[in-house]
MITITI-539254 format. One record per residue (C-alpha): residue in one letter; x, y, z; residue number from 1. Coordinates in steps of 0.001 Angstrom, whole numbers. Each point is the difference from the previous one (the first is absolute). Layout:
N
<atom vexti="A" u="X" v="Y" w="Z" vexkol="NUM"/>
...
! end
This chain:
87
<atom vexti="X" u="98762" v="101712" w="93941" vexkol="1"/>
<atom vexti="X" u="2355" v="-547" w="-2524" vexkol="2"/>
<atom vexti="X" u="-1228" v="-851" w="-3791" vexkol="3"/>
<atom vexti="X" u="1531" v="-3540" w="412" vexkol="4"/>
<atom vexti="X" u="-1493" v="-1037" w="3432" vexkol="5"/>
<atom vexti="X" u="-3742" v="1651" w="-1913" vexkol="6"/>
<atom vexti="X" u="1112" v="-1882" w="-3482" vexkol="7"/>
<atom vexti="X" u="601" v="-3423" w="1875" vexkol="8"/>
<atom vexti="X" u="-3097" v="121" w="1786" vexkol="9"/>
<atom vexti="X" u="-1918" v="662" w="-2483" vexkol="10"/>
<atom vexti="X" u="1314" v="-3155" w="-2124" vexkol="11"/>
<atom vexti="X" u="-573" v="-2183" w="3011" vexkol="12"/>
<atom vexti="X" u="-3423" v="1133" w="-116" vexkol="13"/>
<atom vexti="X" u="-602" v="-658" w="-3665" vexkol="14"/>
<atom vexti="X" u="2054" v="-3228" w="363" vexkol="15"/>
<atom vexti="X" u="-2680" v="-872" w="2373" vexkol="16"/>
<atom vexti="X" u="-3307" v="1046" w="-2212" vexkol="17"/>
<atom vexti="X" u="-609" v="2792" w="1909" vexkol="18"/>
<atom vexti="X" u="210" v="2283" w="-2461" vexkol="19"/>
<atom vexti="X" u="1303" v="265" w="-3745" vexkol="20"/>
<atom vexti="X" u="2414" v="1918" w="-1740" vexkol="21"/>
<atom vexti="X" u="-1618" v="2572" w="-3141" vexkol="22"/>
<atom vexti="X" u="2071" v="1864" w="-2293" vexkol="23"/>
<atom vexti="X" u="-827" v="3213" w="-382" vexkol="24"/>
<atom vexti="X" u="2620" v="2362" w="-2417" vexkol="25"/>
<atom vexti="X" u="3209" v="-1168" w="1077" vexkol="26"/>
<atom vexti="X" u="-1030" v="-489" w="3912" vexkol="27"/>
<atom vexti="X" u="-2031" v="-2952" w="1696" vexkol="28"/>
<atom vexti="X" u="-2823" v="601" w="1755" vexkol="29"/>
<atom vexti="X" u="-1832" v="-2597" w="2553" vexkol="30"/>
<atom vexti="X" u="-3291" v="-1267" w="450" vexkol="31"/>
<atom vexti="X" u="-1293" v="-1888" w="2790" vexkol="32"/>
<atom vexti="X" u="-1272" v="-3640" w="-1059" vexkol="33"/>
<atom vexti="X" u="-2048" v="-429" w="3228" vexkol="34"/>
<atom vexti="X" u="-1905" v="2083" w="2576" vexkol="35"/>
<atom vexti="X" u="1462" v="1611" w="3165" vexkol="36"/>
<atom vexti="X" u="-2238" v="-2161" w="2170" vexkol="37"/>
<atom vexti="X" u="1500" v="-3095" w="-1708" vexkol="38"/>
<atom vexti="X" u="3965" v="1229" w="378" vexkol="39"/>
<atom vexti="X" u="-702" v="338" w="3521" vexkol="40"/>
<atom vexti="X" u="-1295" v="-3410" w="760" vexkol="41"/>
<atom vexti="X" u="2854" v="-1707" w="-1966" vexkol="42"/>
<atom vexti="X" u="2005" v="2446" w="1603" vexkol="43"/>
<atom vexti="X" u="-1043" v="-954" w="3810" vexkol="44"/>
<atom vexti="X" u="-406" v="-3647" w="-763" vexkol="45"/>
<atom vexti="X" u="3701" v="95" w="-802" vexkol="46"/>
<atom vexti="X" u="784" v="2293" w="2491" vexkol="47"/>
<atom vexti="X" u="-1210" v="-1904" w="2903" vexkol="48"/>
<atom vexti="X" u="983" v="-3497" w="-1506" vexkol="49"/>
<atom vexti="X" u="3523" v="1088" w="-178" vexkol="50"/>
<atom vexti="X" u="341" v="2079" w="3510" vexkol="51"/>
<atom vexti="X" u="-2421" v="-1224" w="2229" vexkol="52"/>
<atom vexti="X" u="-729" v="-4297" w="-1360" vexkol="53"/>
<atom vexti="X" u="-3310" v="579" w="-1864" vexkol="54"/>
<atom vexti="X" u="-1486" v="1089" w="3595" vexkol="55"/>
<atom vexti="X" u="-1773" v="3204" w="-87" vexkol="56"/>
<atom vexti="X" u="-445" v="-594" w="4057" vexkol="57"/>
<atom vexti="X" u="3665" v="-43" w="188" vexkol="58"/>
<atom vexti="X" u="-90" v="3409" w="-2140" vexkol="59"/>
<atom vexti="X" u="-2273" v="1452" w="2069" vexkol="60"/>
<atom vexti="X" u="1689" v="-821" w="3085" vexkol="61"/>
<atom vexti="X" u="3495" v="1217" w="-905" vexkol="62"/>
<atom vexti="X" u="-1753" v="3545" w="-778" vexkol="63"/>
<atom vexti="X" u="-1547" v="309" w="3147" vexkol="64"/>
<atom vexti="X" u="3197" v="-1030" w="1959" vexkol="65"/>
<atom vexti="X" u="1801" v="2574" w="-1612" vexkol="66"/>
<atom vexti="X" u="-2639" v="2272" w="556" vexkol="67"/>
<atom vexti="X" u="-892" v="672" w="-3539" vexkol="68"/>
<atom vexti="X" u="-3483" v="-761" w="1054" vexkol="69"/>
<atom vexti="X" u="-2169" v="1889" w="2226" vexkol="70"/>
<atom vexti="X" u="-2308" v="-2021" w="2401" vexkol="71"/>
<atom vexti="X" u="-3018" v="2073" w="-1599" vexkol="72"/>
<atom vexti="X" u="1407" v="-1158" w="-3396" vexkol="73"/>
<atom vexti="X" u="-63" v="-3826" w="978" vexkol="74"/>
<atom vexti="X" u="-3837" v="586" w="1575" vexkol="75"/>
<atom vexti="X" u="-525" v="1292" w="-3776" vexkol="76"/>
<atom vexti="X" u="1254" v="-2430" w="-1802" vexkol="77"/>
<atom vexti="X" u="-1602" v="-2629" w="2511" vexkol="78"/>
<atom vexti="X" u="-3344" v="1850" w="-994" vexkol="79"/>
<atom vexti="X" u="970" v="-802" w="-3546" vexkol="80"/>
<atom vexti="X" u="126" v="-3336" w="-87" vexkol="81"/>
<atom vexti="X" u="-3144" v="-620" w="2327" vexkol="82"/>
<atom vexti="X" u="-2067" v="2130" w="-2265" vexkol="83"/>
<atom vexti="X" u="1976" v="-2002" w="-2899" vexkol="84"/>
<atom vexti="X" u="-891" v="-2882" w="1222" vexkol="85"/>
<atom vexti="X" u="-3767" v="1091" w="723" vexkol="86"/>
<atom vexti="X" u="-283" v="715" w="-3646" vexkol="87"/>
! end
């Protein structure tokens, strides 16, 4: 990957307050400002509001006609939320 693609991406990122920029000698170095667990949420909720209209059902129907998604996969996931909702 070249240094400007990693460089830009990283800015967007701190642009965003996912992380933050520390100087360190005469380099930056960067922190993350929130967990992994709560990039990938924001991440997804974006994600699927701009592809797929804010419907994860539409989401998860696009996967499996592509055949990203393994009958035995949806049972799973099925499972998931029944037990989810259980709870």
């Amino acid at each position: 990957m070249p240094y400007t693609t990693l460089a830009s991406t990283v800015k967007n990122l701190e642009k965003k307050g996912f992380v933050k920029s520390v100087k360190y000698a005469n380099a930056n170095r960067y922190e993350p400002l929130i967990s992994e667990e709560d990039y990938k949420e924001k991440f997804m909720h974006s994600f699927v509001g701009d592809y797929f209209k804010n419907s994860y059902k539409e989401m998860v129907s696009f996967f499996v006609k592509e055949e990203k998604l393994s009958a035995s996969e949806l049972e799973e996931i099925m499972q998931m939320i029944k037990d989810n909702k259980s709870e």
